[in-house]
C-alpha positions as CSV (number, residue, x, y, z in Angstrom):
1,X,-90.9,-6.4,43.0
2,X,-89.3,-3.5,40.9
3,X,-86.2,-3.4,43.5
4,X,-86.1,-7.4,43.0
5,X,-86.3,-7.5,39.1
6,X,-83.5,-4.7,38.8
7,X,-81.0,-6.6,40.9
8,X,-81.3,-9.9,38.9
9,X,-80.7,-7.5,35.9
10,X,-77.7,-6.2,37.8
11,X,-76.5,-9.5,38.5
12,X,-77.1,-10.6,34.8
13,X,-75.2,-7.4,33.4
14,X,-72.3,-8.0,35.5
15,X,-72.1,-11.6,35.1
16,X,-72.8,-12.4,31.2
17,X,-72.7,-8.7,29.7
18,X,-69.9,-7.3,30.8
19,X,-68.0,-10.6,29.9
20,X,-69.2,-10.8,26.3
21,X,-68.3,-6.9,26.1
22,X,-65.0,-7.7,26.8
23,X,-64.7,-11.0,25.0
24,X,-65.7,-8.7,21.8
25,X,-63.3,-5.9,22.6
26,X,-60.3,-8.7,22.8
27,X,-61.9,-9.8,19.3
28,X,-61.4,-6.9,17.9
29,X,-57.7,-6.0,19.1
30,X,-56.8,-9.1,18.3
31,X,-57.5,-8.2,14.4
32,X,-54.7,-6.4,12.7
33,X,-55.2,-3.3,10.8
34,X,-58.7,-3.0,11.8
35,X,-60.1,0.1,11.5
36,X,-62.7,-0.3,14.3
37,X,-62.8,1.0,17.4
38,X,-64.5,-0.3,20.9
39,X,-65.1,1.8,24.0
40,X,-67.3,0.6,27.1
41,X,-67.8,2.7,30.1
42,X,-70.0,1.9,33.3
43,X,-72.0,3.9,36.2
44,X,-73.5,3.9,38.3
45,X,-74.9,7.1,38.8
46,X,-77.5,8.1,41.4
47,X,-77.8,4.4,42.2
48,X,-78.8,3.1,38.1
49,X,-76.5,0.8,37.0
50,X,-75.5,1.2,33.4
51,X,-72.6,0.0,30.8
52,X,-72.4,1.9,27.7
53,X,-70.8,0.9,24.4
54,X,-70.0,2.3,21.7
55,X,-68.6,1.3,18.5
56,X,-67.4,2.8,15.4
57,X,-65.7,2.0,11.8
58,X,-63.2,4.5,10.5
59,X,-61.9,5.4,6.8
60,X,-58.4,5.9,5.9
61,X,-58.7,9.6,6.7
62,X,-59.6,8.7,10.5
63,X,-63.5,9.9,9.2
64,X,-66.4,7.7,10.9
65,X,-68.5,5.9,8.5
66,X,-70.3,3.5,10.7
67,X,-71.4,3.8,14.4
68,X,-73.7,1.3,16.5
69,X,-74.0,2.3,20.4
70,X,-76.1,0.6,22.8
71,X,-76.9,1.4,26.4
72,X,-77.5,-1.6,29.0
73,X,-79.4,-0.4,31.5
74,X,-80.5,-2.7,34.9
75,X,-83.9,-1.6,34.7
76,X,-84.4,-3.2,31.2
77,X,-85.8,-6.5,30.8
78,X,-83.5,-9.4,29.8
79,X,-84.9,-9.4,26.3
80,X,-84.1,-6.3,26.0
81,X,-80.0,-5.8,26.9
82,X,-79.7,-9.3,24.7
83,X,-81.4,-7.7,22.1
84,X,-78.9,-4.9,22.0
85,X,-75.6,-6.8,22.3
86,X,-76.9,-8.7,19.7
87,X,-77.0,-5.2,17.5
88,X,-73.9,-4.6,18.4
89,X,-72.3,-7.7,18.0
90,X,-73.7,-8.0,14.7
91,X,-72.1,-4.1,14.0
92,X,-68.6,-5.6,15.2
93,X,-69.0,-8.9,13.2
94,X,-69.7,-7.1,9.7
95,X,-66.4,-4.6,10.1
96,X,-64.1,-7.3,12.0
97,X,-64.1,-9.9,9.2
């Protein structure tokens, strides 16, 4: 069962995460002089599937003044990994417009 829920999380990171990660980071290099940044890593380390993003809002000094991360992980429920793109969407949306 536990084998069975974490590949249809798999599947679902791979195949509507990861896209809408990378529809965001297009977003936000698309937007000139935008002070935020975008990085998203995966792994899959010791066999448990992960992406990680993190975002963060800079001042003109290159100091950090707003950070949001989140951490998809295949053995979360659905609800969950939604739940935090939504947060971070919601980061990217206030600083990109």
């Amino acid at each position: 069962m536990i084998d069975e829920e974490y590949k249809k999380n798999e599947e679902y990171i791979n195949s509507t995460i990861l896209p809408k990660l990378h529809e965001i980071q297009r977003e936000v290099l698309k937007k000139k002089k935008s002070r935020l940044s975008l990085d998203v890593s995966v792994s899959n380390r010791y066999g448990e599937g992960y992406i990680s993003s993190f975002a963060c809002v800079m001042n003109d000094m290159g100091e950090i003044t707003g950070t949001c991360s989140a951490r998809f992980i295949c053995v979360c429920s659905k609800e969950e990994i939604d739940e935090r793109l939504n947060e971070l969407k919601e980061f990217v949306k206030k600083y990109i417009a």
